[in-house]
Each structure stands twice: as C-alpha cells, then as structure tokens.
N, C-alpha and C positions, 0 to 999 in steps of 0.2 A: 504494500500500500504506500502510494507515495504521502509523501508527506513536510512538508516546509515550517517549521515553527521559525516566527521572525518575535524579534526581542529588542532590549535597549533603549526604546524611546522614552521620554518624559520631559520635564519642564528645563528650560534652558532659557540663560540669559542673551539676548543679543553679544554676539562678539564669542559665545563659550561653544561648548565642546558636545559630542554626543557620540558615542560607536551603538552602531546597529549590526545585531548578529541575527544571522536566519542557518537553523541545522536544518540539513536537506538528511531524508532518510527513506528507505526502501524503495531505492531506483542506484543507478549506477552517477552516481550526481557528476563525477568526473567528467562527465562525457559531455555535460553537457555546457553550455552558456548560460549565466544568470543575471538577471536583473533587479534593479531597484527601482518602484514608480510610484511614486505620489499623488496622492489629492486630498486637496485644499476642500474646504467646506463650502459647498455650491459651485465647485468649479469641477471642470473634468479632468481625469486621468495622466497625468506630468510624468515621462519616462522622466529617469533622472542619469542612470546610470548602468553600464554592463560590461560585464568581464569576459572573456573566452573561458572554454574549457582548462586550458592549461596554467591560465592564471596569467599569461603574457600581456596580452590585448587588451584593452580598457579603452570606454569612451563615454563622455560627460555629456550629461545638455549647458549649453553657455551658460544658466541661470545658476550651476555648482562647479563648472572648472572652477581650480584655483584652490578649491576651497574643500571639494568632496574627494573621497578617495578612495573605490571599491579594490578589494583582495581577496584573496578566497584561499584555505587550507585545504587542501583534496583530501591530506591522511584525515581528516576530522571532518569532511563533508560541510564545511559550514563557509560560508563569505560575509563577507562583513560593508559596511558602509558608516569611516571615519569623519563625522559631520565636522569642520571645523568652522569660526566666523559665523557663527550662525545669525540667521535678522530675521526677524520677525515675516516675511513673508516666506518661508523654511516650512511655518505651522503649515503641519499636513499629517494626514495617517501613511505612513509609509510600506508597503507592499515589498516583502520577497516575490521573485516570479522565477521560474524556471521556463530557458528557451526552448523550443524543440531539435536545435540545433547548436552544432557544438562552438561555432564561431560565432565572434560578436561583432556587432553592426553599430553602427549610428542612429541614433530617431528610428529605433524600432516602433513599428507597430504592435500594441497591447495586445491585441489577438496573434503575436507572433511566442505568448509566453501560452502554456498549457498548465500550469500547473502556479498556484498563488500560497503565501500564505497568507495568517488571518489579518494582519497589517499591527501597528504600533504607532503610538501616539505620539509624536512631537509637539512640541508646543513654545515657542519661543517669543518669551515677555519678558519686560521688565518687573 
C-alpha cells in the first residue's frame, strides 16, 4: 500500500526557518521523482518544488529559489523540503506528491503526481 506521511509544518516567523519531511512507504520510492505543492487558502494548487529519482536534479518555482531546498535520502525513503526566509505569503498546507516518473521537470502538472500525502500546515506570522 502506498503510502506518503508529510510532516514539519507549523507556525513560523517571517525571515525563520521550517524543514518539511514526507516518509514514502510501500512502493519502491527510489524510482521515482517527488514533489512539493502548495495551496494557499482560496487559491489553487502552487507546484513548488521537485527532485529526480536519484537525488541529483532539482527545480524551484521563482516564488522559493533562493530560499527553498528539496533533498531526498533513498536509504530512509523520505525527502525533505528546507523552508528558509520564510514571508508571510509561504502560508499554505503543503503536499508531499509522488511523480509517476523517475525524472524531474519544471512547472509540472498536479495531475503529473499519482500518489499525495495528507499535507501540513505552514503558517507564517508575526
């Protein structure tokens, strides 16, 4: 059964810090590409971020270069996304996603992930 627990979110100051972890389990997660996508409250679905299978590859939306930082352990099935500079338009529930495919892209399409997990809360205030 697949399975994606995502983790790590909570309240954060403008300018601070945040790591978000998602354990991939009962699939060969190696294989595949993972993502990070967001949304905001009333607003639609924000890829944010995705790694390849091997851990090499990586690509940002312009709204977190700079500042965001996906990685991924294979021996522990888990990838992570290092929030730093955080502002206040950041607030979002954050989504693990699994791609169907092993390489990563740019500005993927949401329906390019098959598998979610349940998301985690960010929240960045003063």
């Amino acid at each position: 059964q697949v399975r994606l627990v995502d983790s790590g979110g909570g309240l954060a100051q403008p300018g601070g810090s945040l790591r978000l972890s998602c354990a991939a389990s009962g699939f060969p997660a190696h294989n595949y590409a993972f993502g990070w996508v967001r949304r905001a409250p009333g607003k639609e679905f924000e890829w944010v971020s995705e790694i390849n299978s091997g851990g090499g590859i990586t690509y940002y939306a312009d709204s977190v270069k700079g500042r965001f930082t996906i990685s991924r352990d294979r021996a522990e099935n888990t990838v992570y996304l290092q929030m730093n500079g955080l502002k206040p338009e950041d607030t979002a529930v954050y989504y693990c996603a699994k791609a169907k495919r092993p390489f990563a892209t740019l500005n993927p399409r949401v329906t390019e992930y098959d598998f979610w997990g349940r998301g985690t809360q960010v929240t960045v205030s003063s």
